[in-house]
Backbone as a printed PyTorch tensor [residue, N CA C, xyz], in Angstrom:
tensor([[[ 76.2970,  57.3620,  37.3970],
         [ 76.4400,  56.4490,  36.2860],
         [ 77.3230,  57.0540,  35.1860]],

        [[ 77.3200,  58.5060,  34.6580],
         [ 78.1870,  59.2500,  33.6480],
         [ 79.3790,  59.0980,  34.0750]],

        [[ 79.4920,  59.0090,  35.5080],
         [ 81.0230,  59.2350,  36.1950],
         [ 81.4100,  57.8000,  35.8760]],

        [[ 80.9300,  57.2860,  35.9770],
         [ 81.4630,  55.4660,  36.3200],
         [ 81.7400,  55.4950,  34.4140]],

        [[ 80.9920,  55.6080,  33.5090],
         [ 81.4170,  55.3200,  32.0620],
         [ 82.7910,  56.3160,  31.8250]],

        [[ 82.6910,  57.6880,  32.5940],
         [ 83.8360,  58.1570,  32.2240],
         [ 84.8930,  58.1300,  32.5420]],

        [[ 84.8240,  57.6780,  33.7450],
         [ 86.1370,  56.5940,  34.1390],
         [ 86.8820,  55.6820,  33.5320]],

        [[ 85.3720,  54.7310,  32.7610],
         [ 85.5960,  54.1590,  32.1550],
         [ 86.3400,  53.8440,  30.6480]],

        [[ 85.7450,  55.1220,  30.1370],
         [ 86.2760,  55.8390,  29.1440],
         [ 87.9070,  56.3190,  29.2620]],

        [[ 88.0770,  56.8780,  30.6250],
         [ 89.5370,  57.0260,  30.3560],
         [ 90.2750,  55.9430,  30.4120]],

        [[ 90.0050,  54.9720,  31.5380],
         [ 91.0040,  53.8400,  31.1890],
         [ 90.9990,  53.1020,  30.0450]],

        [[ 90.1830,  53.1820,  28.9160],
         [ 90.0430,  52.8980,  27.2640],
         [ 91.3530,  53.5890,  27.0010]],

        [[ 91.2960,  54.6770,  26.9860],
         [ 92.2940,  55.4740,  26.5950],
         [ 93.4950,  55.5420,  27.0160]],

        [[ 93.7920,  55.0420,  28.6700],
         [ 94.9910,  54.4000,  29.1050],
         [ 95.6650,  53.5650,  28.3440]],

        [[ 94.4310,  52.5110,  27.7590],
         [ 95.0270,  50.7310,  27.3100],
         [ 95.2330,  51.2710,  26.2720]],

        [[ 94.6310,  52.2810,  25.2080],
         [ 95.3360,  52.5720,  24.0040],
         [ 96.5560,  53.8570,  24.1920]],

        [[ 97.0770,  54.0940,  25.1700],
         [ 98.0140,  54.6910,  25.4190],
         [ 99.3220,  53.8220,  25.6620]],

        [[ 98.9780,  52.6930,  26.4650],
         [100.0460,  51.9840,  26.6790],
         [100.4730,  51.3550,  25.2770]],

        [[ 99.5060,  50.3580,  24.5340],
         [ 99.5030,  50.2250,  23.3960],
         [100.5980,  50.7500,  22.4340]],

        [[100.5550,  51.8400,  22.3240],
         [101.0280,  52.9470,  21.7960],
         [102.5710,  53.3390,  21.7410]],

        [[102.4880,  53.2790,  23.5090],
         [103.9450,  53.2870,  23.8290],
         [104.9480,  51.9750,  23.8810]],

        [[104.1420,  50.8790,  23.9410],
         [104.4680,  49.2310,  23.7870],
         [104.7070,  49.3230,  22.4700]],

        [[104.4050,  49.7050,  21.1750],
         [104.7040,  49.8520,  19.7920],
         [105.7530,  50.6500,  19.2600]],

        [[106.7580,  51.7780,  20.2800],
         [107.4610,  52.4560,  20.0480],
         [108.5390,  51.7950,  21.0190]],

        [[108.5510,  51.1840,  22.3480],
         [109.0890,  50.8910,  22.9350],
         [109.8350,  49.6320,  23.2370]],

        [[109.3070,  48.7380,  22.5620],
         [109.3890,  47.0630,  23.2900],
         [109.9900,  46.8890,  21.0460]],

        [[110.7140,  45.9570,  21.3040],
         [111.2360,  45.2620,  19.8520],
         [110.9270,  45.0320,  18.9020]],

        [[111.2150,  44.6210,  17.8360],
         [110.4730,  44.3260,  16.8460],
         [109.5160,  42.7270,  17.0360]],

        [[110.5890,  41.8180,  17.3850],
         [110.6130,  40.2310,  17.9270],
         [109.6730,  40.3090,  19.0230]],

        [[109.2130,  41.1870,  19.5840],
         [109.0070,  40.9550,  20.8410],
         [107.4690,  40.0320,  21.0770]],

        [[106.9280,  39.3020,  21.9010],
         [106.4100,  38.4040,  21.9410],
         [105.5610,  38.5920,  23.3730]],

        [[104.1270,  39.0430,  22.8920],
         [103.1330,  39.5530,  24.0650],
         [102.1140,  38.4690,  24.6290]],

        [[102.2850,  38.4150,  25.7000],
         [101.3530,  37.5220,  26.6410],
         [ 99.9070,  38.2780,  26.5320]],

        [[ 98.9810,  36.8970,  26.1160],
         [ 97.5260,  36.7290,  26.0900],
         [ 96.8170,  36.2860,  26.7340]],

        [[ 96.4520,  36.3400,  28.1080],
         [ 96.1860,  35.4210,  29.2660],
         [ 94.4400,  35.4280,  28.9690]],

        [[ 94.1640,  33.6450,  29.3100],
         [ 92.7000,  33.7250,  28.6900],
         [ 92.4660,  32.9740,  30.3940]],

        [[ 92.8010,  33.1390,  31.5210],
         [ 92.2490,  33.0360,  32.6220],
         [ 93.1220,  32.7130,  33.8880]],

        [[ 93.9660,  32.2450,  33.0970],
         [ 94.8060,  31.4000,  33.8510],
         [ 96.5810,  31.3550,  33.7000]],

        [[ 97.4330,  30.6450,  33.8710],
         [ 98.7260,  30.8240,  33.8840],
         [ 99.0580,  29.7000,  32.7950]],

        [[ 98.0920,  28.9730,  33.0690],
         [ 97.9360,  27.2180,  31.9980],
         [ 97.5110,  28.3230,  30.2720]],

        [[ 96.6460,  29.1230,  30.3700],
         [ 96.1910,  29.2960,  29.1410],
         [ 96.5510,  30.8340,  28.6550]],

        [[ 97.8960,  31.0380,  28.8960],
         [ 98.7200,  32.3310,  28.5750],
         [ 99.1370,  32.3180,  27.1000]],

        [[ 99.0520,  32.5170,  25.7430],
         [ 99.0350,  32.1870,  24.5470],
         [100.5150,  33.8420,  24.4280]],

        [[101.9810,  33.5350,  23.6190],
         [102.5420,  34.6620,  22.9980],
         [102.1260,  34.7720,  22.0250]],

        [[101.8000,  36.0670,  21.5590],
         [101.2570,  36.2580,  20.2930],
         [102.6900,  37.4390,  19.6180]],

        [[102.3540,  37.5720,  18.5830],
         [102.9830,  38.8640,  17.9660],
         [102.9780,  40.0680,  18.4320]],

        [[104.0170,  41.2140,  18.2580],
         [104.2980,  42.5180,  18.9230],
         [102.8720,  43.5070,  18.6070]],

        [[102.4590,  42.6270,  17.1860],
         [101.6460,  43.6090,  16.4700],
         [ 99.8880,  43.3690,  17.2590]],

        [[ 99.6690,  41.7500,  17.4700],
         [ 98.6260,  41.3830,  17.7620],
         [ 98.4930,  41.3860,  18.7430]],

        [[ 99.4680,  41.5440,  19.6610],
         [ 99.3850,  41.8360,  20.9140],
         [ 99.1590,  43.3980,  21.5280]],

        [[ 99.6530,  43.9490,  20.8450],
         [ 99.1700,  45.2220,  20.9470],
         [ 97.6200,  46.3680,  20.9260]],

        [[ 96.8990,  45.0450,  19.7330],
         [ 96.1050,  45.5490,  19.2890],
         [ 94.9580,  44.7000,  20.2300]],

        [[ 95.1980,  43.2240,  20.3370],
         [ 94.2980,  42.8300,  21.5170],
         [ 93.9440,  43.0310,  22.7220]],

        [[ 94.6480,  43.5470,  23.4600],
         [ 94.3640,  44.1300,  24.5030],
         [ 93.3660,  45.5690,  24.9800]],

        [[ 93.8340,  46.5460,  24.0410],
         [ 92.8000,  47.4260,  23.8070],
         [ 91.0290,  46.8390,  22.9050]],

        [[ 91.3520,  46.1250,  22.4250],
         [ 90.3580,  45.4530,  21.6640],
         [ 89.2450,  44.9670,  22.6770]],

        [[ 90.1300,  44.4610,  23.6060],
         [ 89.5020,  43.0300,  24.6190],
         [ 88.5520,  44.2190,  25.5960]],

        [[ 89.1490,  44.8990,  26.3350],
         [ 88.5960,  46.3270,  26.9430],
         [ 87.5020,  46.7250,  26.2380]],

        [[ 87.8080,  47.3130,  24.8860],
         [ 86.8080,  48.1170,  24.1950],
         [ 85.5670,  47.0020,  23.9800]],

        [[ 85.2210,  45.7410,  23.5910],
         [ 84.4560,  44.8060,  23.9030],
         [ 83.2450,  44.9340,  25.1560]],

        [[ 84.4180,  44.6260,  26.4170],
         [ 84.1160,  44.8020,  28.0130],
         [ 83.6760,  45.9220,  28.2930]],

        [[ 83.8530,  46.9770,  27.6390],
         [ 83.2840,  48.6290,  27.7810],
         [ 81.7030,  48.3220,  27.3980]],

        [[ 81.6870,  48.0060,  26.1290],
         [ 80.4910,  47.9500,  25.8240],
         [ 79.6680,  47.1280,  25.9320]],

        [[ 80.2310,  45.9280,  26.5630],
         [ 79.1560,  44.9460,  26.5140],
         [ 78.8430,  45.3920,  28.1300]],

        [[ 79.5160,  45.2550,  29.0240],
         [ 79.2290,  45.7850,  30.3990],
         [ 78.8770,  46.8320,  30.5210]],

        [[ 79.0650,  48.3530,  29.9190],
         [ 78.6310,  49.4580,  29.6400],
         [ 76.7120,  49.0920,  29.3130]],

        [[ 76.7500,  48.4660,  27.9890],
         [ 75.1560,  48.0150,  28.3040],
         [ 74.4140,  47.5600,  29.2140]],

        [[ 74.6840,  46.3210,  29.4340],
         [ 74.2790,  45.4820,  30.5350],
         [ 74.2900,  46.4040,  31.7140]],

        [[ 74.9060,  47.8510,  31.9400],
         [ 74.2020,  48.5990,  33.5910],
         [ 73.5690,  49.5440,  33.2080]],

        [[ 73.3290,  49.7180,  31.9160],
         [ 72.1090,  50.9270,  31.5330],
         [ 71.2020,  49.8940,  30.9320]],

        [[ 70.7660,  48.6550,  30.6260],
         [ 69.5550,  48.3710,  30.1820],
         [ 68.6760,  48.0330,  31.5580]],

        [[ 67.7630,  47.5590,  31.2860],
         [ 66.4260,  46.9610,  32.3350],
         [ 67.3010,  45.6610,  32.8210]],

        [[ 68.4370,  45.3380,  32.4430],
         [ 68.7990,  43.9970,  33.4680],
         [ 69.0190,  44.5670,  34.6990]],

        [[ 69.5250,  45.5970,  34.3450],
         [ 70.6230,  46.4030,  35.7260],
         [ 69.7440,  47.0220,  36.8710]],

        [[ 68.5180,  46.9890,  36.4460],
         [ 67.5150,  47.9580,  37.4130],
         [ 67.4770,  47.4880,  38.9760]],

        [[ 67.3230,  46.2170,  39.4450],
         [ 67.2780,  45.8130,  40.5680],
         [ 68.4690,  45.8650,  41.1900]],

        [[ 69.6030,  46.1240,  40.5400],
         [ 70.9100,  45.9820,  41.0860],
         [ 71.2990,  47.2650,  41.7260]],

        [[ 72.1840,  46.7800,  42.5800],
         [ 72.0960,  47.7420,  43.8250],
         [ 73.3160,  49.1650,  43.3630]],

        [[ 72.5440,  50.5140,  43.2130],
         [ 73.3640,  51.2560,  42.5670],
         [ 75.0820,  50.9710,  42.6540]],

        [[ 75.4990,  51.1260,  43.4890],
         [ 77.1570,  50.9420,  43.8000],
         [ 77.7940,  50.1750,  42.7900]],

        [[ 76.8980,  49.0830,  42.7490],
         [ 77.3790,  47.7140,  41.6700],
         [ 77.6810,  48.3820,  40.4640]],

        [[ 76.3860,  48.8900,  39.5720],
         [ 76.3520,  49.2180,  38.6280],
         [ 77.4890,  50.8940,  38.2970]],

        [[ 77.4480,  51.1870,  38.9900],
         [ 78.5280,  52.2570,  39.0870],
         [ 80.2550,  51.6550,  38.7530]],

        [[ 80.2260,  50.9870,  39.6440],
         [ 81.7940,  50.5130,  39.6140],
         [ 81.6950,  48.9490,  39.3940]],

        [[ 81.1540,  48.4510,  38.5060],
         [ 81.2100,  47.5950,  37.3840],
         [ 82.3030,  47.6570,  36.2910]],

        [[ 82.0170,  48.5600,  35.2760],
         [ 82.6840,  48.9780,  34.1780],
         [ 84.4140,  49.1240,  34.5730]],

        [[ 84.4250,  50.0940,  35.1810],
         [ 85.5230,  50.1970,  35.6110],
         [ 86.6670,  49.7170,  36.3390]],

        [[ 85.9780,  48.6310,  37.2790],
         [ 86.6280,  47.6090,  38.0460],
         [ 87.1560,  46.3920,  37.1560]],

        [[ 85.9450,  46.3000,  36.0260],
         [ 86.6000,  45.3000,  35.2820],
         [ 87.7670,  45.9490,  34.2630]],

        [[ 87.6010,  46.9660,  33.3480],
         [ 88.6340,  47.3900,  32.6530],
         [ 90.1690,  47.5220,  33.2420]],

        [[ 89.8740,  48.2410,  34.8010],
         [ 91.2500,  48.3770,  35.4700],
         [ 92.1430,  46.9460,  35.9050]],

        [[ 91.4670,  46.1030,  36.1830],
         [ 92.0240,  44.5260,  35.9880],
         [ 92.1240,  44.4340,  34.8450]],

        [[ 91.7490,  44.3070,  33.5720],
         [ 92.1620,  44.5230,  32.0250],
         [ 93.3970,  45.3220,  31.6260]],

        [[ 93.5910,  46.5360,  32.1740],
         [ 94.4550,  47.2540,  31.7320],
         [ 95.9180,  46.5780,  32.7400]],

        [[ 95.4760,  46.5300,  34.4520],
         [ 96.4170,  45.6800,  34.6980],
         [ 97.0190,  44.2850,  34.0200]],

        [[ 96.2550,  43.8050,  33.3620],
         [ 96.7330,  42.4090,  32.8670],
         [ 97.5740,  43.3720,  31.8310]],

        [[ 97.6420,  44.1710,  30.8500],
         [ 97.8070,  44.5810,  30.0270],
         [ 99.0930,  44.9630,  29.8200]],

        [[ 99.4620,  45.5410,  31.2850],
         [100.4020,  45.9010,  31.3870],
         [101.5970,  45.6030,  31.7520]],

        [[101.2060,  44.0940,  32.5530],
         [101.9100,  43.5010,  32.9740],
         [102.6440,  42.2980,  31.6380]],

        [[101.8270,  42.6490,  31.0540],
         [102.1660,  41.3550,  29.3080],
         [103.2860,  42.4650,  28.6780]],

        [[103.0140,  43.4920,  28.9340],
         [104.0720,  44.7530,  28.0970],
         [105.5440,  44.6120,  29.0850]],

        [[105.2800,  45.0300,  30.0920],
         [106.3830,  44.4480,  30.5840],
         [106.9960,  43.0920,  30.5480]],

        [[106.5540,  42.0050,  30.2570],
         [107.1030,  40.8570,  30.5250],
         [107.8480,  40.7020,  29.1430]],

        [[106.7380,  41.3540,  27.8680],
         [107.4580,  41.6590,  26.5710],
         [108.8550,  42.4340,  26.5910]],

        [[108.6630,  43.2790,  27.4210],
         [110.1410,  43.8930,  27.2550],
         [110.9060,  43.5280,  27.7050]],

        [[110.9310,  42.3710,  28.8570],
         [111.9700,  42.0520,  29.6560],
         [112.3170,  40.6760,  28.5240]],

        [[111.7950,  40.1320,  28.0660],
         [111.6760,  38.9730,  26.9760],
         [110.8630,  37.9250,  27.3680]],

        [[110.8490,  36.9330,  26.9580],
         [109.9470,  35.6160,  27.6420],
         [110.9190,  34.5440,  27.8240]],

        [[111.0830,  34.6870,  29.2160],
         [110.8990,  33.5720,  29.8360],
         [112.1820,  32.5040,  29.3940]],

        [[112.5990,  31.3320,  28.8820],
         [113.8410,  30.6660,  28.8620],
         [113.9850,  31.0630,  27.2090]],

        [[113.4240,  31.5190,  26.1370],
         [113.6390,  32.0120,  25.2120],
         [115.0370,  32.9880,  25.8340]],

        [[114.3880,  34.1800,  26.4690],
         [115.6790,  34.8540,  26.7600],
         [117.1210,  34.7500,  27.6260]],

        [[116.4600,  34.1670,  28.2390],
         [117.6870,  33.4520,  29.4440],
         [118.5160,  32.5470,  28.8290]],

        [[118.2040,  32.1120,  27.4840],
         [118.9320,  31.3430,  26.6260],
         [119.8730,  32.1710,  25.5870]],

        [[118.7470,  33.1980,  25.1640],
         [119.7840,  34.0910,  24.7050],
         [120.7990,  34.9220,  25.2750]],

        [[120.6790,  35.2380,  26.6380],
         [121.4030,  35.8380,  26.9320],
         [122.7230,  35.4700,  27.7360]],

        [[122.6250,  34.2080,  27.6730],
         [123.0390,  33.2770,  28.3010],
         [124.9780,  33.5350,  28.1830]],

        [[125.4010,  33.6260,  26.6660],
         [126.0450,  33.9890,  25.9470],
         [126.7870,  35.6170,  25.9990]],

        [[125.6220,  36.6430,  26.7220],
         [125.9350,  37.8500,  26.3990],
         [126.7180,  38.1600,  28.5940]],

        [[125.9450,  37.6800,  29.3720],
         [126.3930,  37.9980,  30.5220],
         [127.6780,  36.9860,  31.0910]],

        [[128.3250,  37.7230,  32.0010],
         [128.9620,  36.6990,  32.3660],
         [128.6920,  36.2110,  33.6080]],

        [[128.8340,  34.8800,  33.7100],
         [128.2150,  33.8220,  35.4410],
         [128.5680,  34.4770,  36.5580]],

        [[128.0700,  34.7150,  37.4370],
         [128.8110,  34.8750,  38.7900],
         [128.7120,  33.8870,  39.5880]],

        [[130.1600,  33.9910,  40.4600],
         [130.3090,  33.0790,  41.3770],
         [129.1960,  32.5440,  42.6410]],

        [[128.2810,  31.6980,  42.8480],
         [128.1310,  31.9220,  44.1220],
         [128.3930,  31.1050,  45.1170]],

        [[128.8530,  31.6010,  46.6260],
         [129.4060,  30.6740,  47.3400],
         [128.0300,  30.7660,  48.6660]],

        [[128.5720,  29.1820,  49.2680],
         [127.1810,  29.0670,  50.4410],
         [127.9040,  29.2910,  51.4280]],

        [[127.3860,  29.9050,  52.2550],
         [128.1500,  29.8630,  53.4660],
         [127.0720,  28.9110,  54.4420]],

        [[128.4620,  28.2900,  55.8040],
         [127.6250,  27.5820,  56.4030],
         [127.5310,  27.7900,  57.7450]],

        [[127.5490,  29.4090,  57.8580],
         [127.1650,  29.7670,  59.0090],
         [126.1340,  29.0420,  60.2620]]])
């Protein structure tokens, strides 16, 4: 169970690592994906609020799931569960996390393809009809 929180514990410290480096790395403008389940309910937020929610959202899930396998709910549950609980969920957390940092840096979506629209030049493409 110590092992499973301290696992847990480090990937805390992952999401505020990436965080970190997403705040030195990615733009000022830049515009972070908030996914609340789905692809329908993906919200951009700010460089700043986005940064800070994600570690937020984790540190929440640490502790509320962190409780819930050390109180008397968790007792009947079959050790394994309660072991790799915490951690299974944060590491899908930190994956979502990371994948919003990247999408920030690459830009969003027809916002940028609009801007850049201007900066690249077209290439040709031809079909062949082999």
């Amino acid at each position: 169970m110590m092992a499973s929180l301290a696992v847990a514990g480090a990937l805390m410290l992952a999401m505020i690592a990436a965080s970190a480096r997403g705040a030195v790395r990615l733009p000022p403008d830049a515009r972070i994906a908030v996914h609340c389940g789905s692809v329908e309910h993906c919200f951009l937020v700010s460089k700043r609020a986005g940064l800070i929610i994600w570690p937020v959202v984790g540190a929440v899930l640490f502790v509320v799931l962190g409780g819930i396998t050390k109180s008397s709910l968790a007792v009947g549950w079959v050790p394994g569960v309660r072991d790799v609980l915490v951690p299974a969920v944060l590491l899908v957390v930190f994956g979502f996390q990371i994948g919003a940092l990247v999408l920030a840096g690459r830009g969003s979506g027809v916002a940028a393809a609009a801007g850049d629209a201007g900066t690249r030049p077209e290439r040709e493409t031809t079909a062949r009809s082999d």
